[in-house]
N, C-alpha and C positions, 0 to 999 in steps of 0.2 A: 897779393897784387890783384886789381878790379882791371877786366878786360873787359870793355866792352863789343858787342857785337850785333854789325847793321844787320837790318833784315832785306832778304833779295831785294832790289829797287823794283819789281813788277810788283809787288804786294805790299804796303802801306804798312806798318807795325799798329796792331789792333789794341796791344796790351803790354805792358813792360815788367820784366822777372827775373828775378833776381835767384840765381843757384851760389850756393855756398857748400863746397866741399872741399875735400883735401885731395880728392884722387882729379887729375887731369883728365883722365878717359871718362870721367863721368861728367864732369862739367861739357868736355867736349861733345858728349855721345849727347846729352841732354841738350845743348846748343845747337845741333843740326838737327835735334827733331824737333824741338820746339821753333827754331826761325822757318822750319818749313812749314809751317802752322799759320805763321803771318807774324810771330810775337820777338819783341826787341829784347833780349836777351844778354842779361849783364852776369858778370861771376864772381864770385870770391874765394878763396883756397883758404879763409881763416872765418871765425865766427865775427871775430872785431871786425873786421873790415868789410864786413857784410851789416854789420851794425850802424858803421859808418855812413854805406850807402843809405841807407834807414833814413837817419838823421838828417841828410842834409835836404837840404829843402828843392835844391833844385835839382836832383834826381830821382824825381816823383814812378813808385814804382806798386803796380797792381798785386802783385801775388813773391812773393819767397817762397824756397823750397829749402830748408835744410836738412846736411845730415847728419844723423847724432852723434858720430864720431868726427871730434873737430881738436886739431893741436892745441889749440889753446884754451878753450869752455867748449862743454858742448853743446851738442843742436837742442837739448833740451833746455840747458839754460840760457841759452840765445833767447829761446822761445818765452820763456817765464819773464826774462826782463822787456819782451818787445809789448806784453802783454800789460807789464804794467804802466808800460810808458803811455798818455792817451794820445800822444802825436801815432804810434803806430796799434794802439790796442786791434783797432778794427781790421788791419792788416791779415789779409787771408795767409797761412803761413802751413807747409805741406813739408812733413818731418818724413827722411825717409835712413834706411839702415842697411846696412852689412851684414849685422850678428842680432836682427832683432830678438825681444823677447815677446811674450804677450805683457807683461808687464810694462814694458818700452813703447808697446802700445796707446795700451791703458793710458797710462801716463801725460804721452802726449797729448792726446784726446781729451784729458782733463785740462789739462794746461790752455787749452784753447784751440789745436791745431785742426784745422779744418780736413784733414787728411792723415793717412801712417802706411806706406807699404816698401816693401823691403827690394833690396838688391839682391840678383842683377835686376836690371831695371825693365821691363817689359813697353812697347812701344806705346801699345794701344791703351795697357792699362796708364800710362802716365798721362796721354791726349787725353782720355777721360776722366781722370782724375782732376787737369786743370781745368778743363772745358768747366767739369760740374762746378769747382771753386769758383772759379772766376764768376760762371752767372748766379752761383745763388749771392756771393759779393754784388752783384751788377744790381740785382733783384731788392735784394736791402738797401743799397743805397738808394735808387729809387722810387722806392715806398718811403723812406725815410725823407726825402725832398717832398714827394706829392705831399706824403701827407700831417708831416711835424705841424702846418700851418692850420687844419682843416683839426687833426686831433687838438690842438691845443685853446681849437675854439665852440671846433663841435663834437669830440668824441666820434666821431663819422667821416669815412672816407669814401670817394669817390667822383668819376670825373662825368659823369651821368647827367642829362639835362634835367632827369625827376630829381636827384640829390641834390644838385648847385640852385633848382627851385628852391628847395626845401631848406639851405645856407642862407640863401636871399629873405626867406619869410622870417626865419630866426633873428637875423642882423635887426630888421625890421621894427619886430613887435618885441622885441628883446630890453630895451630900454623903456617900454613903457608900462604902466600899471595894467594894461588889459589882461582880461582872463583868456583862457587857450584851449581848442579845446582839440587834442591828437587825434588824430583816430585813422584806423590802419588794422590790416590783418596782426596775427598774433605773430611776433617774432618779427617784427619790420624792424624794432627800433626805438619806439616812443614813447621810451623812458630817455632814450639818450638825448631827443629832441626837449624834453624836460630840463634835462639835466643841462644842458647845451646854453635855452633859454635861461635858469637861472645864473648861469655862470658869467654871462654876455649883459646881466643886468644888472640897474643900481644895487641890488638885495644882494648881489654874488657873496659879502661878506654874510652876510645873514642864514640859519640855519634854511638846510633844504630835506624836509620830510615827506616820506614818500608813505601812502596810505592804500595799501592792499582793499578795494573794497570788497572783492569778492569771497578776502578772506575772513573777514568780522564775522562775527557770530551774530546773528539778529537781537541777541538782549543784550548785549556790550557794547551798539554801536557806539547809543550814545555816552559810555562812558569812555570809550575811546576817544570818540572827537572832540570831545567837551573836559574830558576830565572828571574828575566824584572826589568826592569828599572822606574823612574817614568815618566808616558806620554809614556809609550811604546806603547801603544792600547789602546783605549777607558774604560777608567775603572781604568787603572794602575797609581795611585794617590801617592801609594808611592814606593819606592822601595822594591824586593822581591829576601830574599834570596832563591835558592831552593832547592831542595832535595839533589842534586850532592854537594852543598856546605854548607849545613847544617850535611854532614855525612861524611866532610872534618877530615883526623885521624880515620875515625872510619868506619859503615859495612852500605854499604847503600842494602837495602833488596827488590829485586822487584818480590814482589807475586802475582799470576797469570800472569807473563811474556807472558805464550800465549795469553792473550786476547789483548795485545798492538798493536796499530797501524802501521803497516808498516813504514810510515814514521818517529813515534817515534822511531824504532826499529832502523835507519838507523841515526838518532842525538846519541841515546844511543851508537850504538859501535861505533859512531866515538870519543865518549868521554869515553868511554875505554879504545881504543888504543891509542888516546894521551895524555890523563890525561889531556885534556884542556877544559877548557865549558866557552860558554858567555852569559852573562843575555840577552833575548830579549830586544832591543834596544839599546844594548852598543857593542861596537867596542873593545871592553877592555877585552883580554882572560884571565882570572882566571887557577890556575893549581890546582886540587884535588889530593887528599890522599886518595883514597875509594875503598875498597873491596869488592864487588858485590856479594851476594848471590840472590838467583833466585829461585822462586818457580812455578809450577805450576802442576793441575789435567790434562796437557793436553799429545799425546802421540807429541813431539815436532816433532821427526825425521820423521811423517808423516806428519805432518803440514810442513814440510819444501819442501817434497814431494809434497806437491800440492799447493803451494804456500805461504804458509798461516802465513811462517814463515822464517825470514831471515837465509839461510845456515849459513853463516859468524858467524854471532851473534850468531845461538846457537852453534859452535864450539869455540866460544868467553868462551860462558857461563859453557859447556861442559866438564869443566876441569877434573872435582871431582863430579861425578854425585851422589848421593845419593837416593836411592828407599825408599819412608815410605810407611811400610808395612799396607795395611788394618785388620781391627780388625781378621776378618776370617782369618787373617793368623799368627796371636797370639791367639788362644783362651786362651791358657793356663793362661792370661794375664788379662782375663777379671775379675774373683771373685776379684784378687789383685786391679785392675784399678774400679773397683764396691764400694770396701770398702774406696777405697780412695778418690772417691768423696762423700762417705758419711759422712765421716771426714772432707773433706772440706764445704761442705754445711753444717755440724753442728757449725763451726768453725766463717760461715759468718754469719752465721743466731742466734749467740748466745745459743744454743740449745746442748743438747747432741747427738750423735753419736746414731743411731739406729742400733742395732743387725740384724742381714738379714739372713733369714731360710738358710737352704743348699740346699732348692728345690728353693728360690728364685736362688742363685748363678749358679744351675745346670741352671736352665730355662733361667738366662743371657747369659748364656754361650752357648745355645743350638739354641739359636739365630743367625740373619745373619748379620745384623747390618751395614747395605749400608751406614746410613749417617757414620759408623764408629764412634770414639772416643767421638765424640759431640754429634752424637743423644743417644748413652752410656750414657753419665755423665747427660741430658737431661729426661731420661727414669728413672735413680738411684734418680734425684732430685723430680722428680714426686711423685716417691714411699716414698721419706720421711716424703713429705708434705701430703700423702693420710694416712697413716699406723699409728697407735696405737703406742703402746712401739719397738715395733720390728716389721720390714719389713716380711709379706708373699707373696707368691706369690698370695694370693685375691687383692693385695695390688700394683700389677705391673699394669703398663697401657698397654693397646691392644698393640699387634705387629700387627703394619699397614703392614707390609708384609707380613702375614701368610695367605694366604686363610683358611677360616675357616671349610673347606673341604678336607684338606692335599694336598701336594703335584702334588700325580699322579691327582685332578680334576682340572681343570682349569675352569670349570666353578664357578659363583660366583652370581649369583640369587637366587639359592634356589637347592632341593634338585629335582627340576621337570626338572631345566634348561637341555636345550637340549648341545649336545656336537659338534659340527662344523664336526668335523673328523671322529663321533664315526658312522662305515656303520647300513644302515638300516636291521632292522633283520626281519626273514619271521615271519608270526603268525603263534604260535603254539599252540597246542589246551592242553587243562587241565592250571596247574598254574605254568607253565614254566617260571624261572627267568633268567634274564640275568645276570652275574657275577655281575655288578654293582649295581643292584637292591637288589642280594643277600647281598653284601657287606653291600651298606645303611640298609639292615633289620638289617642285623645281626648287626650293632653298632647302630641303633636306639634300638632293645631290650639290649644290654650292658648297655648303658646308662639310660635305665629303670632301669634296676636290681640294677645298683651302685647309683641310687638316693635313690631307697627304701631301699638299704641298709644304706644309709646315714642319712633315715629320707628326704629326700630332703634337705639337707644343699649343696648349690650350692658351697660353696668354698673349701667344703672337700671332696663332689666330683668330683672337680676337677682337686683336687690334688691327687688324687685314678688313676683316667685317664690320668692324666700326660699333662693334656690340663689347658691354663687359664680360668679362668672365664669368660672372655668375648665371646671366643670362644665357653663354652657351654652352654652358653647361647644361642647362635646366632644356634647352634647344635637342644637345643629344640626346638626354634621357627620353624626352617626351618622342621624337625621331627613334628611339633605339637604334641608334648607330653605333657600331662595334670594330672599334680598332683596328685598322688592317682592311677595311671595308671599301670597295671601289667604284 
C-alpha cells in the first residue's frame, strides 16, 4: 500500500521521495525526518509498488530510497531494473540495509546507487546523505540543459559574455570559405573553436586534420604537408599522402602556426594562393579543396615585426581573427566549467558525479589559473580521485601559483626571508616593529586563536581563514607554531 504524505503547509515541498520498505517504523521514522526538511514524502512496503510509483507518469518523483530486504524482490533488484529502464535510469536511487555486507555494498554502488548505508538509521547521516543526492542530481541536470545545446554545437560551455562573443563569431564565419585565425593563451581552447568552426560548416562532412606545427621536424616539413613520393629521400619506401591532401573537401587545421619554420611558411602560402601542392619527388601538381584554420599562443603581428613571421601569410591567415579568452576573463564560467568536468570524469571513469562544496567553487573561482582551461579540468580531476563522497576544499590540490605569504610578499623562504627592495631601517630602542613584522605577528596569533578554536582540525580552519590547507600548513611551519600554543 503507497501512503502518501503532505509536507507541513508552512513549508512548500522542495523535492518528492519516495521510501520503499517493509518495516512501518522506518518508513515512518524516515517520513518525519524527511517532511521536516521541506520534502513531500511518498512510501511503499513492497518493491513492486514502489516501481509502480516509478512508472507512472503523474507521480513525478526526485530521489527513491530502497531497502535491500524487500517481500517480494529485492532493493537490489528493484535497483537493476529501474536502471535499465531509461524512463527512470537517471533516477537518483539511495539503497539502504539491516544486515548489510561490504559486498551489498559494493554491489549496489556498481549497480548505480547514488548512496549505501546501513540500519538503525542515523538522523543527520540520512539529511546529508539526501541533501548531497539530490544536488549533485540538481547539478547534472542543469549542466545537462545549459549546456546539450552549446556542446552539440560548439564543444564549449559557458554563460560568460567573452564565450557567447566567441558562439556569436563562430555561427558567423562558420559557413563561409574564410580562413581563421585563433589565437589565445595556451590551454584556452582553440582547438575546440576549430573544431566547432568545421563542424558548423558546409565541409562538416569532410575530413578535419589537425597539423602540430611545432611538432614537425624541420626536414619533414615539407613531406608532411605536401606528401613525397616513393624513393623521394632516403627512407621514403612508399608513397605519402599529406596533410594538404588528406584535408582535400574538408578543414586542414595548423596549431601553433607561430612556431613554423620560415621556409615552411613560404611552401604553405604558396599553396594557399594556388590551391596547388606536389608530393616531394614528383613533378605532378595535385589541386586541393582546403580551408585553413590556424591557431596559435603567439602575438603574430609582432613576430612579423621582427622577423619571425611571414607578413604575407599572416594576412593570408588574418581573415577572420578570433581571440579565445583566458579563464580570468570568464570567471563567471568557472563553478559551470568545474562541474562539468566532474560529470565528465565520472562518466569516463564509470563512477558517480561528486557534489563540490560552494567554498570549493568560490576557491576555483578565486583562482588565476594561467594554464587556463586544462590546468582547471586537471585541478577538478585531482580533487575527484582525492575526496570522499563530495569535494571539499581539504580536498583541492595546492595552487602552484599562490605564494603562501599573499600577494603583497614576494618573498618565498620563510617568514625571516629578507626582501630585495625593502630600505634598511635605523635601530630603535625598546620593541619597536616594523609594519611587516606587525602584520606577521598579528596573523601568526589569528591563526593561533582559529586553531584553538577549531580544536586544531587543520581543514576547518582553513576554511574559517579562507586559506587551503596546504597553505596553512606551510603558514605553521614557517610561524613554528606548536600544538597546544596560546
Amino acid at each position: 500500500m503507497i501512503a502518501p504524505s503532505s509536507p507541513p503547509p508552512s513549508r512548500p515541498p522542495s523535492k518528492t521521495i519516495l521510501v520503499v520498505d517493509d518495516e512501518r517504523n522506518i518508513r515512518r521514522t524516515l517520513s518525519l525526518v524527511l517532511e521536516g526538511e521541506g520534502y513531500q514524502v511518498l512510501t511503499s512496503e513492497t518493491a513492486e509498488g514502489g516501481l509502480r510509483v516509478l512508472s507512472s507518469p503523474d507521480t513525478p518523483v526526485d530521489l527513491a530510497i530502497f531497502d535491500i530486504k524487500l517481500p517480494d524482490m529485492s532493493g537490489l533488484e528493484a535497483l537493476e531494473r529501474l536502471k535499465r529502464d531509461e524512463a527512470t535510469r537517471e533516477l537518483p536511487i539511495i539503497v539502504i540495509s539491516g544486515h548489510a555486507t561490504v559486498n551489498d555494498a559494493v554491489h549496489a554502488i556498481k549497480l548505480g546507487a547514488a548512496d549505501f548505508f546501513e540500519k538503525p538509521l542515523n538522523r543527520e547521516r540520512v539529511l546529508v546523505s539526501v541533501r548531497n543526492v539530490l544536488e549533485a542530481a540538481k547539478t547534472r541536470r542543469a549542466l545537462e540543459e545549459v549546456s546539450k545545446q552549446q556542446l552539440e554545437r560548439f564543444e564549449m560551455i559557458g554563460q560568460s559574455a567573452a564565450i557567447q562573443r566567441i558562439f556569436r563569431e563562430i555561427d558567423k564565419v562558420s559557413p563561409t570559405r574564410a580562413s581563421v585565425l585563433i589565437t589565445g593563451e595556451s590551454g584556452t581552447g582553440k582547438e575546440l573553436i576549430a573544431r566547432a568552426i568545421h563542424r558548423l560548416s558546409p565541409r562538416a562532412d569532410g575530413p578535419f586534420v589537425k597539423v602540430n606545427c611545432a611538432a614537425m621536424p624541420r626536414e619533414l616539413i615539407e613531406s608532411e604537408l605536401f606528401g613525397h613520393e616513393r624513393g623521394a629521400f632516403t627512407g621514403a619506401q612508399a608513397r605519402k599522402r599529406g596533410h594538404f591532401e588528406q584535408a582535400h573537401g574538408g578543414t586542414l587545421f595548423l596549431d601553433e602556426i607561430g612556431d613554423m619554420d620560415l621556409l615552411a611558411q613560404a611552401k604553405v602560402l604558396r599553396a594557399l594562393q594556388s590551391g596547388e601542392i606536389s608530393r616531394v619527388g614528383s613533378e605532378h601538381v595535385l589541386h586541393v579543396d582546403v580551408r585553413v584554420l590556424a591557431a596559435t599562443n603567439k602575438d603574430l603581428a609582432r613576430e612579423v615585426e621582427r622577423g619571425g613571421f611571414r607578413e604575407d601569410l599572416f594576412f593570408r591567415l588574418n581573415v577572420f581573427p578570433i581571440r579565445s579568452p583566458a579563464v580570468r576573463e570568464r570567471v563567471e564560467d568557472i563553478p559551470t566549467l568545474a562541474q562539468a568536468f566532474m560529470l565528465a570524469f565520472a562518466r569516463e571513469n564509470g563512477t558517480k558525479p561528486k557534489p563540490m562544496d560552494e567554498a570549493v567553487l568560490g576557491a576555483l573561482a578565486s583562482r588565476k589559473w594561467p594554464g587556463n582551461v586544462r590546468e582547471l579540468k586537471n585541478a577538478v580531476e585531482r580533487a575527484a580521485i582525492l575526496s570522499g563522497d563530495h569535494v571539499t576544499i581539504a580536498d583541492l590540490p595546492e595552487d602552484p601559483h599562490e605564494s603562501p605569504f599573499g600577494e603583497d610578499e614576494p618573498h618565498e623562504a620563510g617568514v625571516e626571508a629578507a626582501v630585495d627592495d625593502e630600505p634598511e631601517r635605523p635601530m630603535v630602542p625598546g620593541k619597536h616593529r616594523t609594519l611587516r613584522e606587525y602584520r606577521e605577528h598579528a596573523e601568526r596569533q589569528y591563526i593561533v586563536d582559529m586553531l584553538g578554536m577549531t580544536g586544531w582540525n587543520i581543514s576547518r580552519t582553513a576554511v574559517v581563514l579562507g586559506v587551503e590547507r596546504t597553505n596553512l600548513h606551510k603558514k605553521i611551519r614557517a610561524y613554528q607554531i606548536k600544538r597546544g600554543e596560546k
